[in-house]
N, C-alpha and C positions, 0 to 999 in steps of 0.2 A: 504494500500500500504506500502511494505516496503523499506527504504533506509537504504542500505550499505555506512557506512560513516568510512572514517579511524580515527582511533584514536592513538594521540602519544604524549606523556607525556614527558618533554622537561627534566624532571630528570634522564631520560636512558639515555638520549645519548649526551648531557649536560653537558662541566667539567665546576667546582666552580670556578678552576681559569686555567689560563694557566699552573701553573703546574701541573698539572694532566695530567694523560695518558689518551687519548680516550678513550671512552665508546663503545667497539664493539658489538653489540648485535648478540645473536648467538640461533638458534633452533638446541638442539639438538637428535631431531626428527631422530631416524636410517631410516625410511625412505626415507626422504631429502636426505641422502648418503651414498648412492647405494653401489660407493666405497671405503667405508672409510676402512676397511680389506686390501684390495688392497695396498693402499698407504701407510700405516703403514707396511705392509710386505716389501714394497721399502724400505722404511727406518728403517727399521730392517737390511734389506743385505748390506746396504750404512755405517750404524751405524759397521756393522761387518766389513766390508771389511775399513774402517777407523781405526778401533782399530789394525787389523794389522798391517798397514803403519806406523801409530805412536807408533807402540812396539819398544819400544829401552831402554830397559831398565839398559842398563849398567853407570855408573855417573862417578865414580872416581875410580883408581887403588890408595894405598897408600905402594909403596918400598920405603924402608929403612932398612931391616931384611939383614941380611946374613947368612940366614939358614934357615931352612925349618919352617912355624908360626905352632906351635905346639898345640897353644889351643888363644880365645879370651874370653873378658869379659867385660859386658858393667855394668855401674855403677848405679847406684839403683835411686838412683835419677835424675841424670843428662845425657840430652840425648847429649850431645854434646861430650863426652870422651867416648873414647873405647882404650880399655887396649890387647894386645898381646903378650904372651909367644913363644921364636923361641926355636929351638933342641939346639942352641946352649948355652943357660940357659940367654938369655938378655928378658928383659921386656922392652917395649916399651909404653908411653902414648898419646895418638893422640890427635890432639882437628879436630873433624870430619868437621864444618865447615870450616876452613880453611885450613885445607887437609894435617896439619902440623904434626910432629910431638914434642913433646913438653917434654920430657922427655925419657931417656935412663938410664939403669941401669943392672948392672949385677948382677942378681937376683940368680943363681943356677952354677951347676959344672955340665953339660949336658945338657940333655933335661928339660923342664919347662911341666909339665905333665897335669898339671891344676891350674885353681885359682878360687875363690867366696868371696864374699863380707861379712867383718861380719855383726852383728847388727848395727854397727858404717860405716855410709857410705864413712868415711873418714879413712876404713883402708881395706885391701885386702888379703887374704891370696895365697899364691903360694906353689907348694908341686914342685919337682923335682927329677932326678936320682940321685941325689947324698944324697936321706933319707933324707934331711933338710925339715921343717917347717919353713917357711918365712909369720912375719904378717908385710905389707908395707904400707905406706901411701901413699892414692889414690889421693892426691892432688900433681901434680905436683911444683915441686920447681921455687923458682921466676928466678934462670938463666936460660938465652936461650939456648936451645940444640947448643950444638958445630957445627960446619958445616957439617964434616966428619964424625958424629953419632955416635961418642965414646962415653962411656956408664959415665956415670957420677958418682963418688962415692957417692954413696946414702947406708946410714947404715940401715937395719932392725929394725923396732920397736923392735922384739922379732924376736930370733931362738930359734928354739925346734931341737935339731939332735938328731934321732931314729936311730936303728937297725932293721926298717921295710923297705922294698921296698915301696914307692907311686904312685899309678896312677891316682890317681885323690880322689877330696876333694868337699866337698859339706857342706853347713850352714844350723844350723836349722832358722829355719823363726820366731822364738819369744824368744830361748833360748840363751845363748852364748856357744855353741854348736857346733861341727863341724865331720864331718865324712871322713873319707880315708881309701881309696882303694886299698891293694896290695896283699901282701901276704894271707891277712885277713880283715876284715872287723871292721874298731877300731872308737872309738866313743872317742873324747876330748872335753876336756872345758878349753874354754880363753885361757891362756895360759900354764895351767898347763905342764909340760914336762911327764908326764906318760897319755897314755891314760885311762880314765873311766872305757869303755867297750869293750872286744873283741869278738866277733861273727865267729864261725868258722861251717862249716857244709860240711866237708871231701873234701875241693876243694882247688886247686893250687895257683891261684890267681884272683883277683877281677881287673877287667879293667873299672870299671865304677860304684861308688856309688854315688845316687841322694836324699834326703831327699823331702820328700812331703811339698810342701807349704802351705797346706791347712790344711790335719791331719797330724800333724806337728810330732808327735811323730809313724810315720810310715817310717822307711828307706828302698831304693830297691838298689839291687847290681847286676852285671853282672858280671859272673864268668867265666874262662876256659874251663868248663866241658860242657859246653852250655846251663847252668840253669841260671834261675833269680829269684832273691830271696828276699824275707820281710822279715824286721826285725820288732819288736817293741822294741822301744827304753826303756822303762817300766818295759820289761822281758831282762832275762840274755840268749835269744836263740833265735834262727830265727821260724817265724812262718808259712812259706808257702814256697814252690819252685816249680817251673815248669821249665820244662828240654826240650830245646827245637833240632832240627834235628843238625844245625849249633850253633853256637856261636852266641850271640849278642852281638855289638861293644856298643853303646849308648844307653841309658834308659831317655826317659822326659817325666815328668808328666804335664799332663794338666792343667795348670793353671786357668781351672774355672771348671772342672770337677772334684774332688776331687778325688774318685776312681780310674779313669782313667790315663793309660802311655802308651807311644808306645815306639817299640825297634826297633834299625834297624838292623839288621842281615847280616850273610858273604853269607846268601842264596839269596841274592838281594831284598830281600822283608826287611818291616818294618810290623810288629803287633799291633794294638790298643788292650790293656788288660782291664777287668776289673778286680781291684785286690781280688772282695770279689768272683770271679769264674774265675777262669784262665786255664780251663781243653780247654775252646775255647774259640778263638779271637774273638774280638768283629766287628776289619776287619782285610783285608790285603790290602796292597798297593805297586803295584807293578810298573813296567815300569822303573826301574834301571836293568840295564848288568852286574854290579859288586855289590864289596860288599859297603852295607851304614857305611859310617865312624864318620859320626855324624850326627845331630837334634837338631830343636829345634822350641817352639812353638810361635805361634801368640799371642799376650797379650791377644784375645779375643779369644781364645781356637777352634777356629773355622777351624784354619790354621796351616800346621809345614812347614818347611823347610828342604831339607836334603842334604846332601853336600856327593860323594860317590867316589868309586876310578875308574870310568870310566868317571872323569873331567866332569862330570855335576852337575848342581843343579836344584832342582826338588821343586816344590812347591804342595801340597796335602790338599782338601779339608777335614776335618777329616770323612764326613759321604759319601765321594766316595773313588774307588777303585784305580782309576790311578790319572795320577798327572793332575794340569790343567795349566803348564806352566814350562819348562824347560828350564835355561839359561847355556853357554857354549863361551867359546871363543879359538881361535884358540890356544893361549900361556897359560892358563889356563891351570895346569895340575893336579893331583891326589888332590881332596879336602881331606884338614885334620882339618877344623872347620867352619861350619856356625852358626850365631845367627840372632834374628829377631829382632831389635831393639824396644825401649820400645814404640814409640810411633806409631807402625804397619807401617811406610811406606816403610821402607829399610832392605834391606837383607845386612851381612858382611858374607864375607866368605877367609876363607885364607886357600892357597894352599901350593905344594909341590917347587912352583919357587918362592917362597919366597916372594908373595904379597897377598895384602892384598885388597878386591875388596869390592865396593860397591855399589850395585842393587835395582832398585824399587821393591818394593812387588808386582804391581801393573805396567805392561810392558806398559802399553799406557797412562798410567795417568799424568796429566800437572800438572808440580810441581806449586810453588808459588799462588800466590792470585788468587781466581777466582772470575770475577765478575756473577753480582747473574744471568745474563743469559745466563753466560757461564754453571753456576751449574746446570739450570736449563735443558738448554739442554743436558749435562753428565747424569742428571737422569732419564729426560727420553728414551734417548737412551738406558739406562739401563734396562729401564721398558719393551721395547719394545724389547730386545735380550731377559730377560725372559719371555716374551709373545712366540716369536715364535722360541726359542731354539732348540724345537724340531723337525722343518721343516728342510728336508733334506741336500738343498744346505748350508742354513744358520747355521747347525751343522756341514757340513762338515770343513766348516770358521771359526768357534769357536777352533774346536779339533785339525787344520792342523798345525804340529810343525816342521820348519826345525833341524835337529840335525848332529852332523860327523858320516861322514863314515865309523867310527870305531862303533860305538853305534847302527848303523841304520844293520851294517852285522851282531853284536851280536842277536840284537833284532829276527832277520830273521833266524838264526841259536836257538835262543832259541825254537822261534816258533814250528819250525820243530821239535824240541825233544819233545816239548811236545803232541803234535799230533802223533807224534810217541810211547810215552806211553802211551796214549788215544788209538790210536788204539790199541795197544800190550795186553792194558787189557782190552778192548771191544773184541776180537779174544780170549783169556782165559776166560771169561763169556762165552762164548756161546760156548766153546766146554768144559766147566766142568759142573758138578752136576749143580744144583740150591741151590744157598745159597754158593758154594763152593770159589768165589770169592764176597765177598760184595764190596758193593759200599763205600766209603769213603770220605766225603766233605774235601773238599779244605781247609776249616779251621781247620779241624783235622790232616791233613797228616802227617804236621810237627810238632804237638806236641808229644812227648815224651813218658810225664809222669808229674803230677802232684804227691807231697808231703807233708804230714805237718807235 
């Protein structure tokens, strides 16, 4: 005869002491539950339709400019100072926590074009319209900003006055080294008053030189003619150029991809390159109306930001095609600089109304301390949108982006042209020869021509 007897071991389910959590025991037998699919799909759409609600991702506006912020720069070390250049040649030093600003100084005789940090974290270089070389000290001074945000007489470490035009200046990452962009493309060291090196290769002017961070002796420029161009700093010549349909405004290199930079162009798109083959992009990234006026990447390479003249900012996964999150405010107008801050959670971006804004990377995400079961239900929420991403309602909830009525008629009006070239040369294929109209990928259209 047999006897079924239960058996239960007082160490399951048995805490040591009171403080311990209960011991829940659990079979997880799929077919004990039937609907566990089910339920996780709820909480998939509830998890989705939650991160809408709490998308708010705007923090803090910081006015005090009187003129249009022409370029920002955050400091290599320290995440709490972010540095801004206006048109009208003043520099400004904020302390981002307390929303201040903390330093004023008239830096230039016009526009402030660009600035970067040397090797030395405690000093900054700025270039201007007025040809000067300005190296500054990135530590604000012990008095307090005046009330009224009069510029404080602050002397330059070092001026350097050229007979070049500047448009922008960039650092090498191990040398004391520096590069600017105008007429030509000219390579300095420290402080010497003559540049090193000049790079010329039959074009007008350079709107943008970036140095690589990585192969540090690889410079890239963006020139007038709509080329983009490598130098090596090693040889007296440039070593590669591709010639693109438009101009490109911005050039940023990946910061964990060494190879890799994207441009953002007057053609509303941006380009991922790689530089050792640049005859095709590696993507394209579209869903800007205007043109992109600047960029810039996530510390984890993973992410850029782009700031455009149709008043939005756009955020870009680097191995998708369109953006995954578009931010925009009604007083908001023509973006002329964004950056991503060093420690990936906030976006800065400064416009044409003369402020200076500050955005989460991340539109739904709860600032300050989490505790652990708060994190722990963030991640699995997290786990559970990429579990069922791809289900219809629950991707329509993910992609849905309110934006202005200016942006949303462009969009609709671009559409239409391009279905109208689509069809224009779909009706020219099939009433010509065969072979007489080829087909042509989307990533070739717009280049040019490649050079070396």
């Amino acid at each position: 005869m047999k006897v079924k007897v239960l058996s239960r071991n007082p160490d399951k389910y048995i805490r040591e002491t009171k403080f311990d959590l209960h011991k829940l025991p659990r079979n997880y037998d799929p077919a004990l539950h039937p609907f566990e699919t089910a339920r996780e799909y709820t909480r998939a759409l509830n998890a989705v339709k939650l991160e809408r609600v709490f998308a708010k991702p705007f923090l803090a506006a910081l006015d005090g400019h009187s003129d249009v912020v022409s370029c920002l720069g955050k400091h290599p070390t320290q995440l709490s100072w972010l540095y801004s250049g206006a048109a009208d040649g003043m520099i400004k030093i904020w302390n981002i926590p307390s929303r201040k600003c903390v330093q004023t100084m008239q830096a230039h005789e016009g526009y402030v074009r660009g600035m970067t940090f040397t090797q030395d974290p405690e000093t900054f270089i700025s270039v201007g319209d007025d040809k000067n070389i300005r190296f500054w000290s990135a530590l604000p001074s012990e008095s307090e900003e005046p009330i009224g945000g009069e510029a404080i007489p602050v002397t330059a470490k070092h001026n350097i006055v050229t007979k070049y035009m500047l448009a922008s200046v960039s650092h090498h990452a191990k040398k004391s080294l520096y590069a600017t962009g105008g007429d030509s493309c000219l390579v300095w060291e420290a402080q010497r008053n003559e540049p090193l090196h000049k790079y010329d290769w039959g074009v007008d002017s350079l709107n943008c030189v970036r140095f690589n961070q990585s192969q540090t002796n690889v410079l890239s420029a963006c020139a007038s003619d709509n080329s983009i161009m490598l130098y090596d700093i090693r040889g007296n010549s440039p070593i590669r150029k591709v010639v693109l349909s438009l101009r490109a405004n911005v050039l940023e290199w990946n910061p964990m991809e060494p190879f890799v930079f994207v441009v953002g162009s007057e053609d509303y798109n941006c380009y991922a390159f790689d530089m050792r083959r640049l005859k095709i992009p590696l993507n394209i990234f579209k869903d800007h109306v205007s043109a992109v006026i600047d960029l810039d990447f996530n510390p984890t390479g993973k992410e850029f930001v782009t700031g455009s003249y149709d008043k939005t900012i756009r955020i870009y996964e680097t191995d998708k095609g369109h953006s995954r999150e578009v931010y925009h405010t009604k007083r908001m107008q023509r973006l002329t600089s964004v950056l991503w801050t060093k420690d990936s959670k906030y976006i800065i971006s400064g416009s044409d109304e003369m402020n200076i804004r500050i955005w989460k990377a991340k539109a739904w995400e709860k600032l300050g301390v989490l505790k652990t079961k708060e994190r722990e239900a963030f991640n699995y929420n997290d786990s559970l949108k990429e579990k069922f991403g791809s289900f219809p309602q629950i991707k329509r909830i993910l992609r849905h982006r309110h934006v202005p009525k200016h942006v949303y008629l462009a969009k609709q009006e671009h559409r239409i042209i391009q279905d109208s070239k689509q069809r224009k040369e779909g009706n020219r294929r099939t009433h010509s020869k065969p072979g007489a109209v080829p087909f042509v990928s989307t990533r070739t259209k717009n280049i040019v021509s490649e050079e070396q």
